[in-house]
KEBA-58848 format. One record per residue: residue in one letter; x, y, z of N, C-alpha, C in turn. Coordinates in steps of 0.1 Angstrom, whole numbers, plus 5000, padded with zeros to 4 digits. Layout:
<rs>
aXYZXYZXYZ...
</rs>
This chain:
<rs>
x500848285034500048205043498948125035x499448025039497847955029496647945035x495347865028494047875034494247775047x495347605047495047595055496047655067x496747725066497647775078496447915079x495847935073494448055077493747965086x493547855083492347775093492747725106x494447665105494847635114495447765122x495147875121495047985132496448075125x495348195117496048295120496348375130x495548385140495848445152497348405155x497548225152499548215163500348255148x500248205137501048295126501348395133x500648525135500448685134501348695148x500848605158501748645171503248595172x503448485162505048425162505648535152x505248635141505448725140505448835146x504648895156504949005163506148945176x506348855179507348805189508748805185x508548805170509848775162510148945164x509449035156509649195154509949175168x509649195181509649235194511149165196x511449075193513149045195513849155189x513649205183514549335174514149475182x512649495180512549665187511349675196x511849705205510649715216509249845211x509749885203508750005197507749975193x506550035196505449995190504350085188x504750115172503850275165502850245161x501950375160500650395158500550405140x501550425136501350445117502150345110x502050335098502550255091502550265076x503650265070503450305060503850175049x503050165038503650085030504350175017x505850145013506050205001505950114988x505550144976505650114963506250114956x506250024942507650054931508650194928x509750214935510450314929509850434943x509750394954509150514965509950464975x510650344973511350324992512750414994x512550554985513650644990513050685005x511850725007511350775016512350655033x512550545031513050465038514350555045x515050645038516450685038516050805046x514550865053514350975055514150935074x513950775076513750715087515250745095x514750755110515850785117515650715130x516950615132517350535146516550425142x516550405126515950295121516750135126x515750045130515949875134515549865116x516349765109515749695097516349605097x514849485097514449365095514149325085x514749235072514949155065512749115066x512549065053511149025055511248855053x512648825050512948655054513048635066x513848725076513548705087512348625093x511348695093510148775096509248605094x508748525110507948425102506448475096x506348355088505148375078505448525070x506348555066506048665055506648615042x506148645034507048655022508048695019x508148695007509648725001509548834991x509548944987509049054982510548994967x510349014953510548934946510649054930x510249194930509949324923510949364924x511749434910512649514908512349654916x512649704927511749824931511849794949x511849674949511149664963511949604970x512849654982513949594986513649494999x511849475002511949355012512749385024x512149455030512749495045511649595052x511149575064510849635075511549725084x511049845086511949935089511049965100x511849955115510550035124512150185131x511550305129512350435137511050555137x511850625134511050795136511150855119x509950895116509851025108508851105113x509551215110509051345110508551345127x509451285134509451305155507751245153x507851105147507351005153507750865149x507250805157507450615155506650585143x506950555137506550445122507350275123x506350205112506650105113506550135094x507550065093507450095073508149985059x506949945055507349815050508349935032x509449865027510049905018510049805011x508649784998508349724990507649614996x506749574989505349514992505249374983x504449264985503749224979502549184967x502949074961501949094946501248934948x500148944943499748834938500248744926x500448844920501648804903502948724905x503048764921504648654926504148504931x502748494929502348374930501848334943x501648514951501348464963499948484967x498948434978497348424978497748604987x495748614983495748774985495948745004x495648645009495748645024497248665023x497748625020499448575020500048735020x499748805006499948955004499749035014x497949015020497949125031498749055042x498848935049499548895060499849025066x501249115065501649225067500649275074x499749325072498949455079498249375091x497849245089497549175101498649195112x499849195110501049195121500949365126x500949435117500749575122500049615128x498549555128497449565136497749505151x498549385151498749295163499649445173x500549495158501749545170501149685171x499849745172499249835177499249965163x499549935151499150015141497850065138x497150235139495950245137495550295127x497150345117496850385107497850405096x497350375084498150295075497950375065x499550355056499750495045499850425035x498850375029499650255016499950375006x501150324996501350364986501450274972x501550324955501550244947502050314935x502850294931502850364915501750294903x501250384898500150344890499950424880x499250354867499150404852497850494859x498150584852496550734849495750684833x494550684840493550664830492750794828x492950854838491751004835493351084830x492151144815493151214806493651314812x492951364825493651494827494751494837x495251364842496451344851497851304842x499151384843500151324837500951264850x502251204841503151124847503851224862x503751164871504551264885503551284896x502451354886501351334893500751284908x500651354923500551224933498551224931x498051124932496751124934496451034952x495151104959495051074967493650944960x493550824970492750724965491450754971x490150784965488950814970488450684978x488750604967487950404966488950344952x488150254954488850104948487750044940x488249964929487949874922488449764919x488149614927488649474928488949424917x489649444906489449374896490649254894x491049214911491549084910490949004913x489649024913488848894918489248784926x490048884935490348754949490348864962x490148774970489848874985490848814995x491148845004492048815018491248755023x489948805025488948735035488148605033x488848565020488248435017488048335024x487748225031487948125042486948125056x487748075062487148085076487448265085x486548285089486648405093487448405109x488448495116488748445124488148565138x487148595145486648725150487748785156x488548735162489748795169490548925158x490448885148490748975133489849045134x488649035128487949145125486649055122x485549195122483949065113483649035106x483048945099482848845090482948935078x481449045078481149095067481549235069x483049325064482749415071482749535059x482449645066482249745057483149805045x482949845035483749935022483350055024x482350095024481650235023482550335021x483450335028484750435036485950355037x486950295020487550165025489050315028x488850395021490050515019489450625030x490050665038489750725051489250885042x488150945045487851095039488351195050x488451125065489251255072490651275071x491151145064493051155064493051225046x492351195036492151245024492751415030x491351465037491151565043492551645043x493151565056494151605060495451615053x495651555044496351515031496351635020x494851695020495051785010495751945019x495151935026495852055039496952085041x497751935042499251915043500251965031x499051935016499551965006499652085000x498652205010498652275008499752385013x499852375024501252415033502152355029x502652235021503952205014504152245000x503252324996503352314978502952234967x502252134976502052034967500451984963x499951974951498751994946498251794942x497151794952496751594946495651584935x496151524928494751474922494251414930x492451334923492051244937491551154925x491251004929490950904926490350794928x489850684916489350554920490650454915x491150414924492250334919491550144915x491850134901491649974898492849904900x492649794912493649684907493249584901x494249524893494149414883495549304887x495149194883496149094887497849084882x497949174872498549144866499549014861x500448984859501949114858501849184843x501249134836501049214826500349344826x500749444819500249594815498749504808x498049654810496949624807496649624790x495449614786495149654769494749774773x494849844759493449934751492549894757x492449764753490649754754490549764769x491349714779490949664794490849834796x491849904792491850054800490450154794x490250104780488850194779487650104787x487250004789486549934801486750024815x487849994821487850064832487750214834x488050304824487550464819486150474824x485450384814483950394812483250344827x484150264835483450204848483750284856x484350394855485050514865486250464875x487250434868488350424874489550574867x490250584876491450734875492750654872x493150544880494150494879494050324879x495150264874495050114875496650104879x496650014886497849944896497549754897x498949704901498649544906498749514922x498249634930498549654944497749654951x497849704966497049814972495549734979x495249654974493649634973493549554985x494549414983494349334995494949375007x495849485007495749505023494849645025x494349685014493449815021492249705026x491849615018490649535025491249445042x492249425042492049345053492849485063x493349615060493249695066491849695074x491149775065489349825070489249655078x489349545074488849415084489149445098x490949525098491249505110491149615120x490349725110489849845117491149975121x491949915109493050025108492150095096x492950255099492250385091493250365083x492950445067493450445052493850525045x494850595043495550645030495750585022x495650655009495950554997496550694994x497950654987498250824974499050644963x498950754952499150654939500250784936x501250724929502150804919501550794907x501150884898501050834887502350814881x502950674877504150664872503950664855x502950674849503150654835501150634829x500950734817500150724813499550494811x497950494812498250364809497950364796x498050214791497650134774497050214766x497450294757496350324750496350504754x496450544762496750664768497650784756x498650694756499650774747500050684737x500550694725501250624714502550574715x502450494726503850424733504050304739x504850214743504650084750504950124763x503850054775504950084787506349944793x506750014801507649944808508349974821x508449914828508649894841509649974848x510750044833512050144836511150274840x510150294833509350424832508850464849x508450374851507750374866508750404874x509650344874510850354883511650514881x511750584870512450694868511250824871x510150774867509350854873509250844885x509050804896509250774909510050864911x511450844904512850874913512851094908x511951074896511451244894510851324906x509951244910508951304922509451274934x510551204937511051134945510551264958x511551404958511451484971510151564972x509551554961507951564968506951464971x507151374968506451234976507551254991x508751244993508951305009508451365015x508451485012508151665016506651595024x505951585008504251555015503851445025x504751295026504551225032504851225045x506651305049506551335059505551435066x505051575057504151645062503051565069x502651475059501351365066501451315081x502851265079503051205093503251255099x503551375099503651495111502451495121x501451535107500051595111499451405123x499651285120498551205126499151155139x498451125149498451095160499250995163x500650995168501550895175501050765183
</rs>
C-alpha cells in the first residue's frame, strides 16, 4: 500500500480485504499467527484449513523469500480458530513498512486480538546457540521506517500510541509456563531489526551488543508496531537460526537458517501449539 492509497483510505483497502477473506471462510478468530523463514511447517499442524493465495488477497503483497510460501491459512490448532499467515513480508522486497504490516491491519478488521509473530534471527548474546527459541522482551527500530508514517487514520488506532509494553509481559508469562509443561526452556530478548537484505558486519553486531540488543532479524518490527497501533496483544519468539557476524569464525547464509529451523522444527510445534492452547478463542 502506498502513502497515497494510505491517504486515500486505508479503512476501504482493509475492508475490500476482509470481504475478499469472507468470500472463502466465514470464520473469524481471535489469534493469529505470523510464521518466519524456515517455520511455516507449523502450517501442516492446521486442521479443516481454507488457504488463500496472498495474490488473491486485494492490497497484499506478494511474499518473494526462499522460506515463505505466501499463503493465508484460516482452520483450528490445538481446538481453536487461528488465522495464520505462512511467510511474511520484508522491506528488502522493496516493499513500504505500511505495505509490510498491511496484514495485521486486516486481522484486526477480521476480529484478531492476538498476535504470535515469529522470526528466525542471528543471536548476538554469547550465551544463546543456534535452535535456541527466545521469547521477545522489546525491540530495536533499526530500520528507520515506521508503518505509521502519514496521515493518521483514528478508525485504526491513535496518532501517538504507546511502546512501553510493544511485547505483551502476560503472554511472555504464559509462554514460559507453557514451556515449562512441554520441555521446553526460552531464552528472553531485545530483538534488533535492520533493513537488510544484507547480513550484518562485525562492526554493526558489536554496536548493537553494546546498545543491548540479544538478537538481530529483517522482520517483526513493522507489524508488532502497527500491531500495538491496532490494539492487538504480542508475542514475539525468535528462532535463533545462526550465530550473527562476527559471533563465530564463519560466513553466514541463508541455507543455515533454513536447516536450523527445520532442526527445531517439532519443538517450535510442541511449544506453539501449547501457546495456543493456553489463549482465549
Amino acid at each position: 500500500m502506498t502513502h497515497t492509497q494510505q491517504k486515500g483510505g486505508m479503512t476501504a483497502a482493509i475492508r475490500e480485504a476482509v470481504d475478499y477473506i469472507g468470500t472463502r471462510t466465514n470464520v473469524r478468530p481471535a489469534i493469529a499467527l505470523v510464521l518466519g523463514s524456515g517455520l511455516g511447517v507449523l502450517a501442516d499442524e492446521i486442521e479443516n484449513a481454507v488457504t488463500i493465495s496472498y495474490g488473491d488477497i486485494p492490497h497484499f503483497p506478494v511474499s518473494t523469500v526462499e522460506g515463505h510460501a505466501g499463503e493465508l491459512l484460516v482452520g483450528t490448532l490445538a481446538g481453536k480458530p487461528v488465522l495464520l499467515m505462512k511467510g511474511r513480508f520484508h522491506m528488502y522486497e522493496g516493499y513500504g513498512a505500511e505495505t509490510v504490516s498491511f496484514p495485521v491491519r486486516v486481522m484486526k478488521a477480521l476480529g484478531v486480538k492476538t498476535l504470535v509473530v515469529t522470526n528466525a534471527a542471528g543471536g548476538i548474546n554469547a550465551s544463546f546457540q543456534p535452535g535456541d527459541l527466545m521469547l521477545i522482551s522489546d525491540h530495536i527500530n533499526f530500520m528507520f521506517k515506521n508503518p505509521l508514517i502519514g496521515p493518521n487514520d483514528p478508525e485504526v488506532g491513535v496518532r501517538f500510541p504507546d511502546m512501553s509494553e510493544a511485547y505483551s509481559k502476560r503472554l511472555r508469562a504464559l509462554a514460559r509456563g507453557v514451556g515449562e509443561k512441554v520441555g521446553v526452556s526460552f531464552q528472553e530478548g531485545v530483538y534488533a531489526g535492520l533493513l537488510g537484505p544484507t547480513y550484518e558486519t562485525p562492526a554493526e553486531i558489536r554496536m548493537l551488543r553494546t546498545l543491548g540488543a540479544d538478537a538481530v532479524g529483517m522482520s517483526t518490527v513493522p507489524e508488532t508496531i502497527a500491531a500495538r497501533h491496532s490494539g492487538i496483544e504480542v508475542l514475539g519468539i525468535s528462532c535463533i537460526s545462526n550465530m550473527a557476524a562476527g559471533m563465530l569464525d564463519q560466513p553466514l547464509d541463508h541455507a543455515e537458517v533454513m536447516e536450523t529451523a527445520e532442526r527445531v522444527r517439532e519443538t517450535f510445534i510442541r511449544v506453539v501449539k501449547g501457546i495456543v492452547a493456553e489463549l482465549p478463542a
